[in-house]
PQR file of N, CA, C, O and H, with PARSE charges and radii, in Angstrom:
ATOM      1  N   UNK A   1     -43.649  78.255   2.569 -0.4000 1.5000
ATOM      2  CA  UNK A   1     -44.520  79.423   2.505 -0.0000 2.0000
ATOM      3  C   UNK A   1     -44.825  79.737   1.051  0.5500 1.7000
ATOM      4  O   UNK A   1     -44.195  79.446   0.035 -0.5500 1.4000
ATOM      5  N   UNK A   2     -46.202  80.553   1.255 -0.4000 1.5000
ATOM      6  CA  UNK A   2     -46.420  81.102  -0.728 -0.0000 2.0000
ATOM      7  C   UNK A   2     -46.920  82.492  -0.239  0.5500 1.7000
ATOM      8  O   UNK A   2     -47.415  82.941   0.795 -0.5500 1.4000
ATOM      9  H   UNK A   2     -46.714  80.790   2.081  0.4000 1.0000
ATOM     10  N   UNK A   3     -46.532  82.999  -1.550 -0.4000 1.5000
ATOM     11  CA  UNK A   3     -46.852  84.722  -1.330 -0.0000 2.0000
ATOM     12  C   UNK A   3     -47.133  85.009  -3.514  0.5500 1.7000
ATOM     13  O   UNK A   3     -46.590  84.689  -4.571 -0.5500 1.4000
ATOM     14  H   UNK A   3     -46.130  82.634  -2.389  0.4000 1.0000
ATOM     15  N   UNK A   4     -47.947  85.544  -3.169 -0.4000 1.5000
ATOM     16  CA  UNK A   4     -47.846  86.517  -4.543 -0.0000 2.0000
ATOM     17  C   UNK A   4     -47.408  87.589  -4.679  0.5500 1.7000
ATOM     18  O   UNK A   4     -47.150  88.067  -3.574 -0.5500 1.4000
ATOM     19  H   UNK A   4     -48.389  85.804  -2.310  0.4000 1.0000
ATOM     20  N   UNK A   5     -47.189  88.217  -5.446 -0.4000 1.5000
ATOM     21  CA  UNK A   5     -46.327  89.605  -5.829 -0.0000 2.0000
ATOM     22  C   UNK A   5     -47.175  90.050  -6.727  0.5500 1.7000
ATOM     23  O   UNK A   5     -47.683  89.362  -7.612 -0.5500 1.4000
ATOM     24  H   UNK A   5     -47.398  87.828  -6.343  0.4000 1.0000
ATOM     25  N   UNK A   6     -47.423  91.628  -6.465 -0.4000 1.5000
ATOM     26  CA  UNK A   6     -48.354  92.258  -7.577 -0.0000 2.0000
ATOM     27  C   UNK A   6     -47.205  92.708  -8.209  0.5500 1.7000
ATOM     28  O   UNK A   6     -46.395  93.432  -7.631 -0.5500 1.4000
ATOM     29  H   UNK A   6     -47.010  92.186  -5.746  0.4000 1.0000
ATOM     30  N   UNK A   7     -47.046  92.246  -9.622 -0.4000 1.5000
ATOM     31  CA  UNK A   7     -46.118  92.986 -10.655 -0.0000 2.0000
ATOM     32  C   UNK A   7     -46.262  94.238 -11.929  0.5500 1.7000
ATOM     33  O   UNK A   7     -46.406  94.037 -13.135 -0.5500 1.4000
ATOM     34  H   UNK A   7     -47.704  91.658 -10.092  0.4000 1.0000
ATOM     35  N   UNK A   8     -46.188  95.299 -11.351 -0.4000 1.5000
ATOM     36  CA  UNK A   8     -46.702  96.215 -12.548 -0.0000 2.0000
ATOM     37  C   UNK A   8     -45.646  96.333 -13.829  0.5500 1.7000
ATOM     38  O   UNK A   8     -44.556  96.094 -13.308 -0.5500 1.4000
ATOM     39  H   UNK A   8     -46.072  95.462 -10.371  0.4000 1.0000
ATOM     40  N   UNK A   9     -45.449  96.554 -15.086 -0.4000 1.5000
ATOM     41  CA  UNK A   9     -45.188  96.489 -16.068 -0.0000 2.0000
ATOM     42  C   UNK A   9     -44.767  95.317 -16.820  0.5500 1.7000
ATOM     43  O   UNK A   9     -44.158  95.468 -17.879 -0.5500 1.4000
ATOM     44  H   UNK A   9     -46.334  96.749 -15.509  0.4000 1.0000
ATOM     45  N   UNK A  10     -45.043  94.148 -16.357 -0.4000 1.5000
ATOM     46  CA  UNK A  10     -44.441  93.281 -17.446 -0.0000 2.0000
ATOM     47  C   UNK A  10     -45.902  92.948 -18.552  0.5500 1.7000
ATOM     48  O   UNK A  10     -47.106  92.796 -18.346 -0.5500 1.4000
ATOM     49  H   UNK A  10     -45.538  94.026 -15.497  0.4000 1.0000
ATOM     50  N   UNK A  11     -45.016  92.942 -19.775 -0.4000 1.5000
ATOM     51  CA  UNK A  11     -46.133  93.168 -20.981 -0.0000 2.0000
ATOM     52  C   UNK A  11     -45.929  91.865 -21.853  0.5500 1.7000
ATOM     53  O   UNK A  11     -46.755  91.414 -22.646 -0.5500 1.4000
ATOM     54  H   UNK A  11     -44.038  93.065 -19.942  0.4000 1.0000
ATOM     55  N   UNK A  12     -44.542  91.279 -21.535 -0.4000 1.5000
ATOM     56  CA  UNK A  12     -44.099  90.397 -22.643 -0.0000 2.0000
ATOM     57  C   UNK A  12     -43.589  89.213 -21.920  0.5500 1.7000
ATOM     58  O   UNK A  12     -43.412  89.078 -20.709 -0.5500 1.4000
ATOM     59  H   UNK A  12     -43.870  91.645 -20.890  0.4000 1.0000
ATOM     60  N   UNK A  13     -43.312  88.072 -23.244 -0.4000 1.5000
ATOM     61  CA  UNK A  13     -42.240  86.933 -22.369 -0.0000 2.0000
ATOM     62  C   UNK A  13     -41.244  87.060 -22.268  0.5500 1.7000
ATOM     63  O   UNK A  13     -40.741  86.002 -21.889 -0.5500 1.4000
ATOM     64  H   UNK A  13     -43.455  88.182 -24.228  0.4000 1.0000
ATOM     65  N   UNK A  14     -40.125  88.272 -22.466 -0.4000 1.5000
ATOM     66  CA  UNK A  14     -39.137  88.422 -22.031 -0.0000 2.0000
ATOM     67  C   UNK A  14     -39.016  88.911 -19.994  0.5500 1.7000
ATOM     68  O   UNK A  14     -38.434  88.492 -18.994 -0.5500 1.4000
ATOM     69  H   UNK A  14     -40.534  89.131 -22.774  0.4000 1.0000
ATOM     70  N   UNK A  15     -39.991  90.021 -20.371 -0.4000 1.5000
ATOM     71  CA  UNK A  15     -40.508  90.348 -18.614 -0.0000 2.0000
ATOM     72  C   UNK A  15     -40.700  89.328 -18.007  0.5500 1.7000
ATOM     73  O   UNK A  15     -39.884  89.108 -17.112 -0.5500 1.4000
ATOM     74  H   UNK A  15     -40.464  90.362 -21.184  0.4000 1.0000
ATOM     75  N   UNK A  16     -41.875  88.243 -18.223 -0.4000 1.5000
ATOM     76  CA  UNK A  16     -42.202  86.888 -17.666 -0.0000 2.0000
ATOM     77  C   UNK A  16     -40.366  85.934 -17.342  0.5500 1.7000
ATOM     78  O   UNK A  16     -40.107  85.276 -16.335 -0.5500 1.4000
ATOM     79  H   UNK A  16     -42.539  88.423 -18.949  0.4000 1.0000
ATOM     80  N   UNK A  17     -39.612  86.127 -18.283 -0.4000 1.5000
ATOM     81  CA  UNK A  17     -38.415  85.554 -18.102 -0.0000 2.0000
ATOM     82  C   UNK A  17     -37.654  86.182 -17.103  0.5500 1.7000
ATOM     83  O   UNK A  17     -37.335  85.515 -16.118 -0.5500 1.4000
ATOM     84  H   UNK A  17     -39.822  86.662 -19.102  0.4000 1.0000
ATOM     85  N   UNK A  18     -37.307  87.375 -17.197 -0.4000 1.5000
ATOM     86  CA  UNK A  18     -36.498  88.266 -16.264 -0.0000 2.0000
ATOM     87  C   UNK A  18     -37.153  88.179 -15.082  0.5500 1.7000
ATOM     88  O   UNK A  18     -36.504  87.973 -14.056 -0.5500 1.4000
ATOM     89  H   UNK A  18     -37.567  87.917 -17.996  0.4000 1.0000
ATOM     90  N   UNK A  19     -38.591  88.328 -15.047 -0.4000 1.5000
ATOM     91  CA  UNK A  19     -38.754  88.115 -13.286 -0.0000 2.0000
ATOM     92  C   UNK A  19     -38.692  86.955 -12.744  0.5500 1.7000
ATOM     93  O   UNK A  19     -38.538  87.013 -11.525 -0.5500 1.4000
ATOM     94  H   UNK A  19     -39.118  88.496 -15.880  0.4000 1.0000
ATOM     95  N   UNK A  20     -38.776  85.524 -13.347 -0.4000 1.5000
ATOM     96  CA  UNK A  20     -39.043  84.425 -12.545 -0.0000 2.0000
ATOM     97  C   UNK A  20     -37.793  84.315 -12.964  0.5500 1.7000
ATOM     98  O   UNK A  20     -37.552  83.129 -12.738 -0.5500 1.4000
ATOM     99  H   UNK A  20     -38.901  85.477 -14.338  0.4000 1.0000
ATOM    100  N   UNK A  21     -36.520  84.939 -13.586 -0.4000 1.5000
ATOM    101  CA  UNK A  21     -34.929  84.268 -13.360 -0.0000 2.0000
ATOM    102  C   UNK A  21     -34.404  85.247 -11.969  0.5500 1.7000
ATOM    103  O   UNK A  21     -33.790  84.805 -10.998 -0.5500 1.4000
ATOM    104  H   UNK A  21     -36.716  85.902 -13.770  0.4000 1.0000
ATOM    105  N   UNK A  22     -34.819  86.632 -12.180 -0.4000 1.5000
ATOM    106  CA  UNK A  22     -34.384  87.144 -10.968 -0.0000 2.0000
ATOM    107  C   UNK A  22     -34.925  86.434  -9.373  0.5500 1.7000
ATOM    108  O   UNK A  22     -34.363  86.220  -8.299 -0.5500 1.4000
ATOM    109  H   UNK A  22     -35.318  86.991 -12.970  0.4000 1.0000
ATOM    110  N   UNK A  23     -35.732  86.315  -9.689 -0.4000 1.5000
ATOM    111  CA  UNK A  23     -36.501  85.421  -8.671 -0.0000 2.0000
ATOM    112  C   UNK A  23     -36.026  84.209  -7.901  0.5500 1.7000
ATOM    113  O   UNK A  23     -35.676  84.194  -6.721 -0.5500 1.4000
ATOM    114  H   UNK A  23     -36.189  86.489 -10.561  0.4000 1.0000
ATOM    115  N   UNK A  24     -36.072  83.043  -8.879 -0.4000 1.5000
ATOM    116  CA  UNK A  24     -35.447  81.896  -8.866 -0.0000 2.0000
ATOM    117  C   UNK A  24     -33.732  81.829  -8.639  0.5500 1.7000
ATOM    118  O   UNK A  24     -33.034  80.861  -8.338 -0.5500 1.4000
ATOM    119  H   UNK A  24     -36.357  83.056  -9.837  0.4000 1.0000
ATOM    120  N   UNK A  25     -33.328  83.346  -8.925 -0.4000 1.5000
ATOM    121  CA  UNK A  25     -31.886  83.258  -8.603 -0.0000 2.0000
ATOM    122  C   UNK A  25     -31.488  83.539  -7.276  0.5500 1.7000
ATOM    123  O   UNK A  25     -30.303  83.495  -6.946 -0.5500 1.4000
ATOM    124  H   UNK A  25     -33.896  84.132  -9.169  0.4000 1.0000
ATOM    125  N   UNK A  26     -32.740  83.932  -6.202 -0.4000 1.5000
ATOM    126  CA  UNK A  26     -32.570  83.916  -4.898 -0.0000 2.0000
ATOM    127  C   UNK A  26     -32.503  82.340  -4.229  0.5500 1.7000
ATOM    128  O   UNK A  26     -32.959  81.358  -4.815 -0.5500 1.4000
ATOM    129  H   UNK A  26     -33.703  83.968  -6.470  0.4000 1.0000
ATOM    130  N   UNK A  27     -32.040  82.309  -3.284 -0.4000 1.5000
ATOM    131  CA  UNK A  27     -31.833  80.913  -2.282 -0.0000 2.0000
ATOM    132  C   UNK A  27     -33.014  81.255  -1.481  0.5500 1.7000
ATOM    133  O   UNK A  27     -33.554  82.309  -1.144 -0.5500 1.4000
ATOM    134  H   UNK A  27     -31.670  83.107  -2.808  0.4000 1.0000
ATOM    135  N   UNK A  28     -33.299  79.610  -1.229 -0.4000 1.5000
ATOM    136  CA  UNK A  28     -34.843  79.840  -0.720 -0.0000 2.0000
ATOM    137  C   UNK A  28     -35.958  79.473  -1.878  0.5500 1.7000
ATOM    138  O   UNK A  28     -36.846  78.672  -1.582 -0.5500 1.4000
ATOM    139  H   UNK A  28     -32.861  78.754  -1.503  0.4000 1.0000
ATOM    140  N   UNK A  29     -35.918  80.004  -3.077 -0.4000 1.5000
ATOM    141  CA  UNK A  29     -36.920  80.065  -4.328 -0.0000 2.0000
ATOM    142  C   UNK A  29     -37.509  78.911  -4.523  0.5500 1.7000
ATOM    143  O   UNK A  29     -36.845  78.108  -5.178 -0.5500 1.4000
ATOM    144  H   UNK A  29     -35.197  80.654  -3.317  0.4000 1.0000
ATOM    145  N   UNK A  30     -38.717  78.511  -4.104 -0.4000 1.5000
ATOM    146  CA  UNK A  30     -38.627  76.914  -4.752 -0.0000 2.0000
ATOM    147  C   UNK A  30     -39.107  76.684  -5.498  0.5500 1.7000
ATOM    148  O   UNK A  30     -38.816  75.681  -6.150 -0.5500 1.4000
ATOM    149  H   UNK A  30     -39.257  79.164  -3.572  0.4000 1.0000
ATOM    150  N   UNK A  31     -40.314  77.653  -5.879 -0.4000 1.5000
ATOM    151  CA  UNK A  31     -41.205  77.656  -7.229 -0.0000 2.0000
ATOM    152  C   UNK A  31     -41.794  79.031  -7.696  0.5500 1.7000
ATOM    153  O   UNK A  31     -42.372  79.724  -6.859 -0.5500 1.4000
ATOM    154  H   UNK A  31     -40.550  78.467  -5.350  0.4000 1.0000
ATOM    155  N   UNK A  32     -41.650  79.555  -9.272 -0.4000 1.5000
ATOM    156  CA  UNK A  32     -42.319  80.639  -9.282 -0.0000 2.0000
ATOM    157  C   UNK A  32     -43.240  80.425 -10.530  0.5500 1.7000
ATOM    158  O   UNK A  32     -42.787  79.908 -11.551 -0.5500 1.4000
ATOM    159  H   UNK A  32     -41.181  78.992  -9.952  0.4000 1.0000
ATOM    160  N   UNK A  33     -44.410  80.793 -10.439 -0.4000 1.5000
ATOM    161  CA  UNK A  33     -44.988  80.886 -11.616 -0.0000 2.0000
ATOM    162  C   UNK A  33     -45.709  82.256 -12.306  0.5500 1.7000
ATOM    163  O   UNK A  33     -46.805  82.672 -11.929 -0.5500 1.4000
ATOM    164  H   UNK A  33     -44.778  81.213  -9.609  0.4000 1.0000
ATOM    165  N   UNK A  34     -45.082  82.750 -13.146 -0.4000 1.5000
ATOM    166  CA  UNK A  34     -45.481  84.053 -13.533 -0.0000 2.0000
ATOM    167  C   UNK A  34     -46.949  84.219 -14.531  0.5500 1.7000
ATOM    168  O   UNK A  34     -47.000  83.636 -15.615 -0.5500 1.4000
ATOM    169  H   UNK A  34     -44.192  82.412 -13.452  0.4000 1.0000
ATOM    170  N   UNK A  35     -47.956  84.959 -14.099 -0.4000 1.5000
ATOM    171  CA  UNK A  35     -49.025  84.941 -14.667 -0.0000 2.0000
ATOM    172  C   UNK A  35     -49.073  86.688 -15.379  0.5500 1.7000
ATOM    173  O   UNK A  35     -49.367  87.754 -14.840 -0.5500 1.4000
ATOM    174  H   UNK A  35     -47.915  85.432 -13.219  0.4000 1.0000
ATOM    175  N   UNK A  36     -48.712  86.411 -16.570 -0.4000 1.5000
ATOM    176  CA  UNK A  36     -48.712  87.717 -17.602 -0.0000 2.0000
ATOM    177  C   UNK A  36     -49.913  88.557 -17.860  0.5500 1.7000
ATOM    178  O   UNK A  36     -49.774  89.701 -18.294 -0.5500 1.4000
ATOM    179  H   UNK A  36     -48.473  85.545 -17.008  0.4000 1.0000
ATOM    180  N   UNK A  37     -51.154  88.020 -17.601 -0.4000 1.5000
ATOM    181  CA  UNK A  37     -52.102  88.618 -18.448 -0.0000 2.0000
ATOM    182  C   UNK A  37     -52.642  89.271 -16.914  0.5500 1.7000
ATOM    183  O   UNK A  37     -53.549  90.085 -17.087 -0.5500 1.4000
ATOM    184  H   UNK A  37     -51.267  87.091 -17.249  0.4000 1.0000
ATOM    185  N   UNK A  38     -52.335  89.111 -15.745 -0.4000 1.5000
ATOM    186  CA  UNK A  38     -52.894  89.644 -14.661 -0.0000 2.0000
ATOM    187  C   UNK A  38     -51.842  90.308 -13.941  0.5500 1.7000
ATOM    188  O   UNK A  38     -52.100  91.137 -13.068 -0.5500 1.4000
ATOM    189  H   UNK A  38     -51.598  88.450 -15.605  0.4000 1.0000
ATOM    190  N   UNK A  39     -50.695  89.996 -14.253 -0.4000 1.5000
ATOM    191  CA  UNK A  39     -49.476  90.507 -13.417 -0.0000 2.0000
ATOM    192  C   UNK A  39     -49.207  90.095 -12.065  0.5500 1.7000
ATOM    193  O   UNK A  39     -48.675  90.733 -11.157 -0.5500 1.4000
ATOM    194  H   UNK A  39     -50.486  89.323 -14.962  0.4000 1.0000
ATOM    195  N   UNK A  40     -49.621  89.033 -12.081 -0.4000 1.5000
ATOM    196  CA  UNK A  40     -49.689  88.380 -10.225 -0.0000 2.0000
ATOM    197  C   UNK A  40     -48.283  87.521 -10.304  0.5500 1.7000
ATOM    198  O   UNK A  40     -47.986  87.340 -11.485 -0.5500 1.4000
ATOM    199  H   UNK A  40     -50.054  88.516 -12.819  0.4000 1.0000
ATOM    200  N   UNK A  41     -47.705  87.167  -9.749 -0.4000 1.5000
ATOM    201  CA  UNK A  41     -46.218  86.394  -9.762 -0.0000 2.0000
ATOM    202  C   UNK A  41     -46.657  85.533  -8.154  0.5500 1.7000
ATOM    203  O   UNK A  41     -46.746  86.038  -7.035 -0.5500 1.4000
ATOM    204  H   UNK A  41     -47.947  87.314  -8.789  0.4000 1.0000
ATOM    205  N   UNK A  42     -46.845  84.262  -8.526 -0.4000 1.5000
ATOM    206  CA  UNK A  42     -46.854  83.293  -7.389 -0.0000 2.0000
ATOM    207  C   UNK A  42     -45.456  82.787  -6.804  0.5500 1.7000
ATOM    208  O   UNK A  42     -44.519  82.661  -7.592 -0.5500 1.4000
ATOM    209  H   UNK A  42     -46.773  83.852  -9.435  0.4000 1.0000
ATOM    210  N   UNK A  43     -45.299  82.525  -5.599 -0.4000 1.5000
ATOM    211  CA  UNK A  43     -43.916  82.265  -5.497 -0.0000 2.0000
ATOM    212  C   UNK A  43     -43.754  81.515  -3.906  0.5500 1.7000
ATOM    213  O   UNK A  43     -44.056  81.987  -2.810 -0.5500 1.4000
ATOM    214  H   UNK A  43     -46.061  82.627  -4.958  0.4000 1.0000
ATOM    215  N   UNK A  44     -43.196  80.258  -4.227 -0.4000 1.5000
ATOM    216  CA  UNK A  44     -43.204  79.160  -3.222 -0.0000 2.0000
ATOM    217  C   UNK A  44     -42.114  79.603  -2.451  0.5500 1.7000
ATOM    218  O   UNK A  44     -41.817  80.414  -3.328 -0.5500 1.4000
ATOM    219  H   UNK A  44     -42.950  79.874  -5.117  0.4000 1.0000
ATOM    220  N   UNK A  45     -41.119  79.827  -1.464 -0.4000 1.5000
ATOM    221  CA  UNK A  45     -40.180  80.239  -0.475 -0.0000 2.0000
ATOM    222  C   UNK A  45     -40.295  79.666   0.918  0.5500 1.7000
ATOM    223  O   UNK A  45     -41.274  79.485   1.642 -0.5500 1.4000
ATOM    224  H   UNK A  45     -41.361  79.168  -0.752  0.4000 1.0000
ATOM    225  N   UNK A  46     -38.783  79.394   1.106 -0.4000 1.5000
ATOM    226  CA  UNK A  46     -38.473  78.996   2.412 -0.0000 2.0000
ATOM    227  C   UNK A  46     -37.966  80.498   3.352  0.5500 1.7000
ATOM    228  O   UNK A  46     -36.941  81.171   3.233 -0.5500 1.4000
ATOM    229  H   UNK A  46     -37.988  79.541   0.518  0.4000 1.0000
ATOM    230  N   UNK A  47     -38.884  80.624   4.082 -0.4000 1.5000
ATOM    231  CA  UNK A  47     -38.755  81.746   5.478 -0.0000 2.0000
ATOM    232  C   UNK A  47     -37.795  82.120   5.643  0.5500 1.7000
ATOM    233  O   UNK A  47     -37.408  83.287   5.698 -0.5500 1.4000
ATOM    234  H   UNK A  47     -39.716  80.078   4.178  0.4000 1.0000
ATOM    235  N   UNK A  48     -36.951  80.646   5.810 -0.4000 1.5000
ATOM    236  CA  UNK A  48     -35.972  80.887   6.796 -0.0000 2.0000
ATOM    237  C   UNK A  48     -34.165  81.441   5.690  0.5500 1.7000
ATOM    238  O   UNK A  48     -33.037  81.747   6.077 -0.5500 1.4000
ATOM    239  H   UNK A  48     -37.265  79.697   5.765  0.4000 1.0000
ATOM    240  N   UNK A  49     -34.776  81.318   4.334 -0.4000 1.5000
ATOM    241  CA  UNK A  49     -34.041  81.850   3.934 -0.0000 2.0000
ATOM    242  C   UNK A  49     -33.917  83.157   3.008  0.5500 1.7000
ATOM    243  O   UNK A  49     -32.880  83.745   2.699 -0.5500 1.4000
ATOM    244  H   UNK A  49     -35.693  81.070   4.020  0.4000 1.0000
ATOM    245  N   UNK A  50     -34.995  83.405   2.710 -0.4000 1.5000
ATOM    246  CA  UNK A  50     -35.410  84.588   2.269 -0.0000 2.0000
ATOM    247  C   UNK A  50     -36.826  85.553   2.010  0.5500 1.7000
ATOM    248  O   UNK A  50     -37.944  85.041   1.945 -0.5500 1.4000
ATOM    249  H   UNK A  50     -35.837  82.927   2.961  0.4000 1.0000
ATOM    250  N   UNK A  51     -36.625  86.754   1.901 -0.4000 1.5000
ATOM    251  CA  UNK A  51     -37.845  87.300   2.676 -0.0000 2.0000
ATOM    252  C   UNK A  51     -38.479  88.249   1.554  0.5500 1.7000
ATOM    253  O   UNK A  51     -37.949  88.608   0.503 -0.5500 1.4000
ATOM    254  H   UNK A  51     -35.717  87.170   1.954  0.4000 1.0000
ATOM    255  N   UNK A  52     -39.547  88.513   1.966 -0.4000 1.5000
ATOM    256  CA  UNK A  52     -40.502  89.372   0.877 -0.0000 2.0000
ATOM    257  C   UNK A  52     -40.054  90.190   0.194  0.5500 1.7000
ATOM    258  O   UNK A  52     -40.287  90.551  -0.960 -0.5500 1.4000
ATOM    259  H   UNK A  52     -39.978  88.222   2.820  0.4000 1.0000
ATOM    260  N   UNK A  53     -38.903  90.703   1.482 -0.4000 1.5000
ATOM    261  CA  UNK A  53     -38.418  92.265   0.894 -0.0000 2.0000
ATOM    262  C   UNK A  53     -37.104  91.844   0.058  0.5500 1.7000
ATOM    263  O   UNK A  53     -36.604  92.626  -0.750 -0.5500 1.4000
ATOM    264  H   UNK A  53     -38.713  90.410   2.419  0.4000 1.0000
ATOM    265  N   UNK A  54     -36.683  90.818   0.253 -0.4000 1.5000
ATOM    266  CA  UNK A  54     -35.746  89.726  -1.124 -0.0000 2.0000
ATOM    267  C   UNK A  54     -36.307  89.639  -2.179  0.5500 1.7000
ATOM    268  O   UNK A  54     -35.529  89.725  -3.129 -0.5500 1.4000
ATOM    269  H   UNK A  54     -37.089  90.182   0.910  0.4000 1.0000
ATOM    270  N   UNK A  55     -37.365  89.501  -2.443 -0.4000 1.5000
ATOM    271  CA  UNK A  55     -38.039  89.126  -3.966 -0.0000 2.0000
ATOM    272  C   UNK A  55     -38.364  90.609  -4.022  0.5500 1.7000
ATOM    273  O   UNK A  55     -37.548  91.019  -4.848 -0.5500 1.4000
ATOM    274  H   UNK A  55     -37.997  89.431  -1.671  0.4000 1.0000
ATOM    275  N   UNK A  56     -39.006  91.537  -3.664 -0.4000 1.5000
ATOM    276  CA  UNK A  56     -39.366  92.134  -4.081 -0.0000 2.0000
ATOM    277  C   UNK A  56     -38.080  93.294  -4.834  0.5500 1.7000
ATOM    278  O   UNK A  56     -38.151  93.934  -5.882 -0.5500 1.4000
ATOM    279  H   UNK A  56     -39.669  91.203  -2.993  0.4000 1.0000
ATOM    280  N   UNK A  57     -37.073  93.223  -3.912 -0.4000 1.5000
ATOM    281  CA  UNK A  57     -35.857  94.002  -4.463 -0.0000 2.0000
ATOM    282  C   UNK A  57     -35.428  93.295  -5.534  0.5500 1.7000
ATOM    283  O   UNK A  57     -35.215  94.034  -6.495 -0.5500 1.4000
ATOM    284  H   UNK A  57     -37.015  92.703  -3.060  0.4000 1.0000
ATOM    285  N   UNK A  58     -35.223  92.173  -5.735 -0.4000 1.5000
ATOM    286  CA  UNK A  58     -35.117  91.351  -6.834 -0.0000 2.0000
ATOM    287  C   UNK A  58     -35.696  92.123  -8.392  0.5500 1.7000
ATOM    288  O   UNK A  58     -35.147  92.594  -9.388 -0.5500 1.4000
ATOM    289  H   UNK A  58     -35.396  91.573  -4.954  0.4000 1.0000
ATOM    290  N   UNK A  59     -37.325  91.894  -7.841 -0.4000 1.5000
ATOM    291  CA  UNK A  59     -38.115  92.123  -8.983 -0.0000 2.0000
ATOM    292  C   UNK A  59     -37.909  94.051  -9.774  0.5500 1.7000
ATOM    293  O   UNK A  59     -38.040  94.600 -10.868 -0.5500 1.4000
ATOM    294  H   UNK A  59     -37.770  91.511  -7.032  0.4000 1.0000
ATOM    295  N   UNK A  60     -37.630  94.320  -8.739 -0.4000 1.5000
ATOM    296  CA  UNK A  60     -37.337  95.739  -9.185 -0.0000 2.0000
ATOM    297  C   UNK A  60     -35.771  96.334  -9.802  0.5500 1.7000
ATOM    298  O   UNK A  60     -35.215  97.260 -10.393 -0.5500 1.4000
ATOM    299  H   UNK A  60     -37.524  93.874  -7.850  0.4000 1.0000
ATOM    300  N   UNK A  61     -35.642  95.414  -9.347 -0.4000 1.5000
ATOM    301  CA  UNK A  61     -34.075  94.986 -10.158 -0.0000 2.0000
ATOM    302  C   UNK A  61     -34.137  95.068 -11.042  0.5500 1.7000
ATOM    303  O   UNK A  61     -33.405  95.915 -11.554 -0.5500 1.4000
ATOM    304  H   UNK A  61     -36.094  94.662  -8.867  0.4000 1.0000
ATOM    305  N   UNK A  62     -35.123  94.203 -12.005 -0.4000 1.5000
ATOM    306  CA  UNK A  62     -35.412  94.341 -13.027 -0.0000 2.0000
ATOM    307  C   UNK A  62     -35.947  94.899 -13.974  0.5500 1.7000
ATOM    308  O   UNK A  62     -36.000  94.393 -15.095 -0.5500 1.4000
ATOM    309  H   UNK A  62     -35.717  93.515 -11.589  0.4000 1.0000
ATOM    310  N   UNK A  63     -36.553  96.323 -13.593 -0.4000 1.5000
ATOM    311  CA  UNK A  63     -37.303  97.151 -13.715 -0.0000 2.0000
ATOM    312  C   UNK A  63     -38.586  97.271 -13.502  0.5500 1.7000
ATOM    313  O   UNK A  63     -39.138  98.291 -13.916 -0.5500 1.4000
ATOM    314  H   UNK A  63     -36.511  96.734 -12.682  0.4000 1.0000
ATOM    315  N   UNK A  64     -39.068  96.638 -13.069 -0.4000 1.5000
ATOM    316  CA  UNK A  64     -40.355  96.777 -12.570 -0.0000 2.0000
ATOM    317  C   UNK A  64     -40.939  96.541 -11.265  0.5500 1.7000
ATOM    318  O   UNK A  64     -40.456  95.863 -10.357 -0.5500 1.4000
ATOM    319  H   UNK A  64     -38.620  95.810 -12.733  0.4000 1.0000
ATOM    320  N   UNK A  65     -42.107  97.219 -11.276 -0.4000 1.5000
ATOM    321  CA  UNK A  65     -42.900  97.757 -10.121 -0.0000 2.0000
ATOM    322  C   UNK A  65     -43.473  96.734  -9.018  0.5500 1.7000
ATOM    323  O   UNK A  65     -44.321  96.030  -9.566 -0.5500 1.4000
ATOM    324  H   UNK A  65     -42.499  97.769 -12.013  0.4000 1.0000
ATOM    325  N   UNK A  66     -43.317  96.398  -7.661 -0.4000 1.5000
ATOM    326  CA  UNK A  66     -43.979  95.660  -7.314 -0.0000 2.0000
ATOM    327  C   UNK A  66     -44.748  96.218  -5.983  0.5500 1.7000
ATOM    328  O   UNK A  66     -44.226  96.830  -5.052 -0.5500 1.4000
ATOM    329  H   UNK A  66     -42.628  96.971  -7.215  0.4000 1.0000
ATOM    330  N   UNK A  67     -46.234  95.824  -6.143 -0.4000 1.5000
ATOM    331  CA  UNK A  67     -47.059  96.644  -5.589 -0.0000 2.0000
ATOM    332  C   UNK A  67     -47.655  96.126  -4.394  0.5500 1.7000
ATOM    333  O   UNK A  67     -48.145  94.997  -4.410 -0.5500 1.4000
ATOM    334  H   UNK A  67     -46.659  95.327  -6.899  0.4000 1.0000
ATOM    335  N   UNK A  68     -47.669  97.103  -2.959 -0.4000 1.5000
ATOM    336  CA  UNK A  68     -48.009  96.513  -1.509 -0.0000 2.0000
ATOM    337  C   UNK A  68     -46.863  95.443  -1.739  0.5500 1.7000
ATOM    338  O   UNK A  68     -46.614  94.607  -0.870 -0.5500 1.4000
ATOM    339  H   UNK A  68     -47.271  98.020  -2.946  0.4000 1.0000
TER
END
């Protein structure tokens, strides 16, 4: 499966780092690619092991916003 994530506040490549490590540190993760200048976070996942509402708690973990 692929899903994007609307990500509100990341400004820098440290943000770009923190979300695709929080990310990638879920099981399931198989690919993420973080796009900075739009805030969209692409993200490849297996179903059967983790779920939207996994990444998205993830991402807010980290302080930031993730939108719908």
């Amino acid at each position: 499966m692929q899903t994007t994530l609307d990500v509100r506040g990341m400004t820098c490549g440290h943000c770009e780092s923190s979300v695709k490590g929080a990310l990638e540190a879920l099981n399931g993760i198989t690919a993420v690619e973080v796009h900075l200048d739009t805030g969209k976070v692409d993200v490849a996942y297996d179903e059967a092991q983790v779920t939207i509402a996994d990444m998205r708690q993830a991402v807010e973990d980290q302080g930031y916003d993730v939108v719908a």
